[in-house]
Backbone as JSON, one array per atom type, in Angstrom:
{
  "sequence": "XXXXXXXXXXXXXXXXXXXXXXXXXXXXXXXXXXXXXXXXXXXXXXXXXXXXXXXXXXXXXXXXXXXXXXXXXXXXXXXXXXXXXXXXXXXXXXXXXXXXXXXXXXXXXXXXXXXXXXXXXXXXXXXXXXXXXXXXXXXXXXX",
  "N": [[-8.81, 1.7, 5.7], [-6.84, 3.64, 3.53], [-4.01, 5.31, 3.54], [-4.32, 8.52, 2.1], [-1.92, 10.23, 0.64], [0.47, 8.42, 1.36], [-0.47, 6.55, 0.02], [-1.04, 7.8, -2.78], [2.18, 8.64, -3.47], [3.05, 5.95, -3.0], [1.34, 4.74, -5.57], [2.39, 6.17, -7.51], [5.2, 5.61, -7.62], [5.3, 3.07, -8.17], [4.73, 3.24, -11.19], [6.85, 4.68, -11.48], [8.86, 2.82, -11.19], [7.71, 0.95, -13.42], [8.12, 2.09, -15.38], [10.75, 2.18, -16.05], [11.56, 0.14, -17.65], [12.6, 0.93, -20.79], [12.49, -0.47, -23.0], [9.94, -1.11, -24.52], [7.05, 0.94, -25.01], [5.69, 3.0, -22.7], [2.93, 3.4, -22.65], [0.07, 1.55, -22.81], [0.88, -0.38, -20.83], [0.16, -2.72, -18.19], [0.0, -3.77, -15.2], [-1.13, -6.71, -13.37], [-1.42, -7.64, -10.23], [-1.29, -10.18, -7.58], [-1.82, -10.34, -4.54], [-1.09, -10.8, -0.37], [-0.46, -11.39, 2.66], [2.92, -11.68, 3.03], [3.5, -12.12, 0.79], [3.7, -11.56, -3.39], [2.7, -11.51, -6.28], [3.32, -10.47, -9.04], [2.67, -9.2, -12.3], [3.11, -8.41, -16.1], [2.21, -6.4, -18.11], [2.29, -5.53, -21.75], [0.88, -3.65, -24.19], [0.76, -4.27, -27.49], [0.09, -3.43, -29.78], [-1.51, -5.98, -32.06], [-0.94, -8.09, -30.44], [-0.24, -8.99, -26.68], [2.5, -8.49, -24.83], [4.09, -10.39, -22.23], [6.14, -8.79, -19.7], [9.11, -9.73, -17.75], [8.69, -8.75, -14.21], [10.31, -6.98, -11.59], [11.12, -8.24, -9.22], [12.54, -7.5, -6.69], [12.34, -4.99, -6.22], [9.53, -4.04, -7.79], [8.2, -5.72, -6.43], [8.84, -5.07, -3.34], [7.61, -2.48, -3.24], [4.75, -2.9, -3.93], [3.86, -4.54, -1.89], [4.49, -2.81, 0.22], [2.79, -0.85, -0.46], [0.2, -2.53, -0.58], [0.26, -2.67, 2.6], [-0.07, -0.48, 3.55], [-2.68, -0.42, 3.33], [-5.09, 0.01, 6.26], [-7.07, -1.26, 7.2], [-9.04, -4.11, 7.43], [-10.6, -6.24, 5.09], [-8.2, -6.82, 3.67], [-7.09, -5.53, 0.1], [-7.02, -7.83, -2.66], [-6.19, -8.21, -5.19], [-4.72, -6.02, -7.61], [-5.02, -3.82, -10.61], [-3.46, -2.15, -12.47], [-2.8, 0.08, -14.92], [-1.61, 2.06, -17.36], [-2.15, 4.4, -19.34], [-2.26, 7.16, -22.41], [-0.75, 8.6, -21.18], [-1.44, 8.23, -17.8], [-1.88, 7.17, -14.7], [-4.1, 4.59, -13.84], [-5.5, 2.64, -11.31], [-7.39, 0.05, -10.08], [-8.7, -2.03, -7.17], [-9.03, -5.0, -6.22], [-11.18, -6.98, -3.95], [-11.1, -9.72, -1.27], [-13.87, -10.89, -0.96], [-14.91, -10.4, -3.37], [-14.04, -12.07, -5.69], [-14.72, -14.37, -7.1], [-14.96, -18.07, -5.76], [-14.67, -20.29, -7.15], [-13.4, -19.22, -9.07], [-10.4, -20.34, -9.34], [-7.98, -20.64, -10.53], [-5.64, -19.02, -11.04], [-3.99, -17.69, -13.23], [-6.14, -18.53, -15.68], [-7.54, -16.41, -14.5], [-6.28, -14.08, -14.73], [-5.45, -13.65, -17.39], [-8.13, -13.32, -18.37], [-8.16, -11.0, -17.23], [-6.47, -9.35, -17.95], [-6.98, -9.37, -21.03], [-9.78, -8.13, -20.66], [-9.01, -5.33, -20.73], [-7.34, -5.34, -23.1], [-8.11, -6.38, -25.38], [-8.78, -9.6, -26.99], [-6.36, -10.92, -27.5], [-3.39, -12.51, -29.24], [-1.68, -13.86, -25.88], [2.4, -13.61, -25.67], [4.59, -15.12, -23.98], [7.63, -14.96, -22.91], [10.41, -17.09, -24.09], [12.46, -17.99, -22.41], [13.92, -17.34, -18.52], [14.68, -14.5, -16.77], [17.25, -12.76, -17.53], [18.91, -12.49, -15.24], [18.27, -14.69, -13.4], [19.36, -16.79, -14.91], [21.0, -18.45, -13.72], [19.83, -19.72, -11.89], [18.77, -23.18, -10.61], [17.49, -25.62, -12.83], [14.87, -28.38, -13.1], [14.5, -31.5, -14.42], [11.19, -33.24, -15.03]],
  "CA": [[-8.66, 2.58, 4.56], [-5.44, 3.98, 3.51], [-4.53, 7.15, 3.64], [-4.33, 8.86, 0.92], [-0.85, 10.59, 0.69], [1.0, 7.39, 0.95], [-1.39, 5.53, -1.11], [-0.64, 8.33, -3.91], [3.18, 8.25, -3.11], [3.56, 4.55, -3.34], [1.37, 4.58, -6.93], [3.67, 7.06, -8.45], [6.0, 4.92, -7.35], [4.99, 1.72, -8.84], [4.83, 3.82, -12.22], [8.1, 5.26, -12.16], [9.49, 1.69, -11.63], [7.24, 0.5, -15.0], [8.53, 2.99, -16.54], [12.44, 1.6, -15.79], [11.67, -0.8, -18.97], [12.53, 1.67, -21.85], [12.52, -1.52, -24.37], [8.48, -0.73, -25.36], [6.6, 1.82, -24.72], [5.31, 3.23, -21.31], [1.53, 3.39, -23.05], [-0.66, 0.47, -22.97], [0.87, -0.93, -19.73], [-0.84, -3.15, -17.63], [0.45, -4.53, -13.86], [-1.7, -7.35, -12.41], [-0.57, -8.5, -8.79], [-2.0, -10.19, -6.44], [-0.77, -10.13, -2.85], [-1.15, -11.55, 0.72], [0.39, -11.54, 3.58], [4.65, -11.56, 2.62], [3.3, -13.09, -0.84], [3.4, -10.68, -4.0], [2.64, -11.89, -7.99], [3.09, -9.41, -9.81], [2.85, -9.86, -14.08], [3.36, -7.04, -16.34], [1.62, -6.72, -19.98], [2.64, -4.23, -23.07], [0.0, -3.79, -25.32], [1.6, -4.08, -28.57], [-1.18, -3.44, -30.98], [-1.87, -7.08, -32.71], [-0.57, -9.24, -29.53], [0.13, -8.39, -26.12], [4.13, -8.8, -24.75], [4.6, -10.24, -20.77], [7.42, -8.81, -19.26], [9.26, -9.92, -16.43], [8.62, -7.63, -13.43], [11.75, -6.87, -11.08], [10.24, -8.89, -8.27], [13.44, -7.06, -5.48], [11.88, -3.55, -6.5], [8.49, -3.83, -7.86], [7.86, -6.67, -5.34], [8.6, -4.53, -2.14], [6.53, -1.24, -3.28], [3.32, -3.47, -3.9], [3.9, -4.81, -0.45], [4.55, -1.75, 0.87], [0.69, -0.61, -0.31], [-0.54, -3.44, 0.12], [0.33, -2.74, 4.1], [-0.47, 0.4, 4.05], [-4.52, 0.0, 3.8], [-4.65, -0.74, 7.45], [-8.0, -1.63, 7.08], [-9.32, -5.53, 7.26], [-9.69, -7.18, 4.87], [-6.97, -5.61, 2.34], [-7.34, -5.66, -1.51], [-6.39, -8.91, -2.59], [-5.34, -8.08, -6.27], [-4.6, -4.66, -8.19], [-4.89, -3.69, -11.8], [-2.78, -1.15, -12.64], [-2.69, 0.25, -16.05], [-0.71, 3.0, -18.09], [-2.72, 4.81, -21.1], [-2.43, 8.34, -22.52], [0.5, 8.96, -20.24], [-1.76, 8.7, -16.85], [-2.06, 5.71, -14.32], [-5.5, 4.19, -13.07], [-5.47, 1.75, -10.21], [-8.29, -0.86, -9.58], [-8.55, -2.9, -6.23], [-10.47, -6.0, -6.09], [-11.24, -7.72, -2.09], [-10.83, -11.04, -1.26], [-14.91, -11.3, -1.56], [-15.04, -10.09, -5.01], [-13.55, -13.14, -6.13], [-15.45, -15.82, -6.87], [-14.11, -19.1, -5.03], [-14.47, -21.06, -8.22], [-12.61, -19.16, -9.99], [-9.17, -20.74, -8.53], [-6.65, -20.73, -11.62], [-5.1, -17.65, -11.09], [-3.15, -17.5, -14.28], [-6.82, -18.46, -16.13], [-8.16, -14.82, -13.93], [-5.36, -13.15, -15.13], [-5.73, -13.34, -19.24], [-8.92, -12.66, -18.68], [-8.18, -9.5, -16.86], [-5.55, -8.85, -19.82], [-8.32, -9.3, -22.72], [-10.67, -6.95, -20.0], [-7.63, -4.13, -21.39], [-6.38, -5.38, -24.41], [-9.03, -7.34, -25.91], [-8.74, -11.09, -27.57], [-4.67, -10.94, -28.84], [-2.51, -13.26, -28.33], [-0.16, -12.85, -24.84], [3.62, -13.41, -26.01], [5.81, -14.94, -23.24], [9.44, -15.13, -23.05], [10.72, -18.92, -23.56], [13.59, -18.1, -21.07], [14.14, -16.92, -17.04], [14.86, -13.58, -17.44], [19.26, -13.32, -16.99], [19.05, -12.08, -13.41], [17.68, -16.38, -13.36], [19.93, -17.98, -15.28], [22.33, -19.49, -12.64], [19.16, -20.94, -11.18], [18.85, -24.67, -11.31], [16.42, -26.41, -13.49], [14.92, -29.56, -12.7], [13.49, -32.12, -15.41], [10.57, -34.42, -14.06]],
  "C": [[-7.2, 3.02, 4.45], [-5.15, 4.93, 3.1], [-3.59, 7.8, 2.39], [-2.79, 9.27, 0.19], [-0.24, 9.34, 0.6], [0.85, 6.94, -0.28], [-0.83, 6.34, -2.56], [1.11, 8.43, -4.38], [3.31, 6.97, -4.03], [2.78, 3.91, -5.2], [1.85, 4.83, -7.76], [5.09, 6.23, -8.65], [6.3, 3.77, -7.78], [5.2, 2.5, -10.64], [5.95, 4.26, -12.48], [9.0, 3.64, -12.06], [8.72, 0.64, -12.81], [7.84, 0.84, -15.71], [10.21, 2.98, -16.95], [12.46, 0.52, -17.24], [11.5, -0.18, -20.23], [12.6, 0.75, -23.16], [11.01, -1.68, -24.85], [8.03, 0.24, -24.3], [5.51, 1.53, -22.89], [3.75, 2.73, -21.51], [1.05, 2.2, -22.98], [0.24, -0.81, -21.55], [0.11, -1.54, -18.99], [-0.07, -4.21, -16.75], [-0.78, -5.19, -13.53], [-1.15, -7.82, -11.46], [-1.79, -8.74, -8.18], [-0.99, -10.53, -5.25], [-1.84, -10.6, -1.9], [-0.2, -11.35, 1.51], [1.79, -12.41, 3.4], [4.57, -12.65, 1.2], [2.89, -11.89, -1.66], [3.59, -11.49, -5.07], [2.24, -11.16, -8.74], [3.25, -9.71, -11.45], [2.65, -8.44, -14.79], [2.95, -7.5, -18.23], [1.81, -5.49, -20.69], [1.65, -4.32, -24.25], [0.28, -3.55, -26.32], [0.55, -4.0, -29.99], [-1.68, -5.15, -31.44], [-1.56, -8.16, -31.43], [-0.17, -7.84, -28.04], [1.56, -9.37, -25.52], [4.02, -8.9, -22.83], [5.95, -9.71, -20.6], [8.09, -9.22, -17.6], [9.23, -8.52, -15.49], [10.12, -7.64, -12.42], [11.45, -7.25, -9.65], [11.06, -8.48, -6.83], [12.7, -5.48, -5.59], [10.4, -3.61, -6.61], [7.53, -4.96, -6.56], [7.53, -5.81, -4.25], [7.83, -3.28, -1.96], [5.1, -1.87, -3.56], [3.32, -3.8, -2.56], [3.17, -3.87, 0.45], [2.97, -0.67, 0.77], [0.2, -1.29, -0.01], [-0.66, -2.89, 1.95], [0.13, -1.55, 4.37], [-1.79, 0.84, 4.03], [-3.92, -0.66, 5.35], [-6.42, -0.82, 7.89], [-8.73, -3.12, 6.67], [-10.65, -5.61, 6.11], [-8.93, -6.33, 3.6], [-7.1, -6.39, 1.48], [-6.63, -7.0, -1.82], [-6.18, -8.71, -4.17], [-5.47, -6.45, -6.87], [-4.17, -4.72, -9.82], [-4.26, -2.12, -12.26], [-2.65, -0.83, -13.81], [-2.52, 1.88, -16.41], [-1.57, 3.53, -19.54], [-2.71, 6.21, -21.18], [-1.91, 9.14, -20.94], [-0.17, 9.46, -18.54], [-2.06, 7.28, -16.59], [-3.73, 5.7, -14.0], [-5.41, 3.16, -12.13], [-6.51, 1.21, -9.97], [-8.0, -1.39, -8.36], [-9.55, -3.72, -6.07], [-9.6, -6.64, -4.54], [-11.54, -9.03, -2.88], [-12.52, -11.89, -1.72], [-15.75, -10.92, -2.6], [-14.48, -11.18, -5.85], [-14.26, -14.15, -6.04], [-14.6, -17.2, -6.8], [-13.93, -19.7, -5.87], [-13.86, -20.78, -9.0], [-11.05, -19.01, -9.45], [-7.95, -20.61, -9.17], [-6.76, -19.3, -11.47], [-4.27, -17.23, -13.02], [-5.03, -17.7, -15.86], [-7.35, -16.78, -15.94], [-7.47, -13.96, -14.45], [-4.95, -13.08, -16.59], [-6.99, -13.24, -18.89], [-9.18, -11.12, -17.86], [-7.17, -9.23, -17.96], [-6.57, -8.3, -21.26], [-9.36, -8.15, -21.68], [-9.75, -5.84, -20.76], [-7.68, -4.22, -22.44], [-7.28, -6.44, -25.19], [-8.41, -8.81, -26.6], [-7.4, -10.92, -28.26], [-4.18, -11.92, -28.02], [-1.76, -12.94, -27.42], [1.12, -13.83, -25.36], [4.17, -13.57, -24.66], [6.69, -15.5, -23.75], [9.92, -16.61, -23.27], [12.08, -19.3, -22.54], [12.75, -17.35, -19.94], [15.02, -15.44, -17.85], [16.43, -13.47, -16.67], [19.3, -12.73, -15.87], [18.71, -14.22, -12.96], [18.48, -17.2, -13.96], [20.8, -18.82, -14.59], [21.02, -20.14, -11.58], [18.96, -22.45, -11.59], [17.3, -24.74, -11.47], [16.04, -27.66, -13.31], [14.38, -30.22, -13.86], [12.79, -33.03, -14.47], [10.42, -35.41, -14.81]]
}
């Protein structure tokens, strides 16, 4: 289990670094990550009325405070994804375990619009067609 103080700590915490993206609104927020042992995927959704907007997450910051809960249940087996969401200026936190997951459902990126539309019902999601410019001096490969 994880004790509580932290645990409340490190959510506040995750919220005030959401809240670092003053280019749409704080409201209608919505963090999915999943995590693992020194593995974090974190994705970040703006509910924009008619569509919803990915944004890149700040994967040196919001990366190491998911971690950092993550490791602080110290209780086997630890939450294997978190839904985090922003409405009427107050957070809520979900935790789904590793056997809440059904094995068949393997496409992570399929699990994760339909936890989006769970929020934000049937809109289109809106990503970016670039690396967000902290990425651009990475190399690209064509296959």
């Amino acid at each position: 289990m994880m004790e509580n103080n932290e645990t409340e700590r490190l959510l506040v915490e995750i919220g005030r670094i959401l809240a670092q993206d003053t280019e749409y609104p704080l409201d209608g927020t919505l963090l999915y990550a999943r995590l693992d042992h020194a593995y974090v995927a974190p994705a970040i959704f703006k509910h924009l009325g008619n569509q919803i907007l990915y944004r890149w997450p700040d994967l040196d910051v919001l990366g190491d405070a998911l971690l950092e809960l993550w490791e602080a249940q110290d209780s086997e087996p630890r939450w294997a994804e978190m839904e985090y969401l922003i409405n009427g200026g107050k957070f809520s936190a979900t935790y789904t375990y590793p056997d809440e997951i059904d094995p068949d459902d393997d496409d992570t990126f399929d699990r994760r619009d339909r936890i989006v539309r769970k929020y934000f019902g049937d809109k289109p999601i809106v990503y970016p067609d670039s690396f967000p410019p902290d990425d651009v001096d990475q190399p690209t490969y064509e296959l």
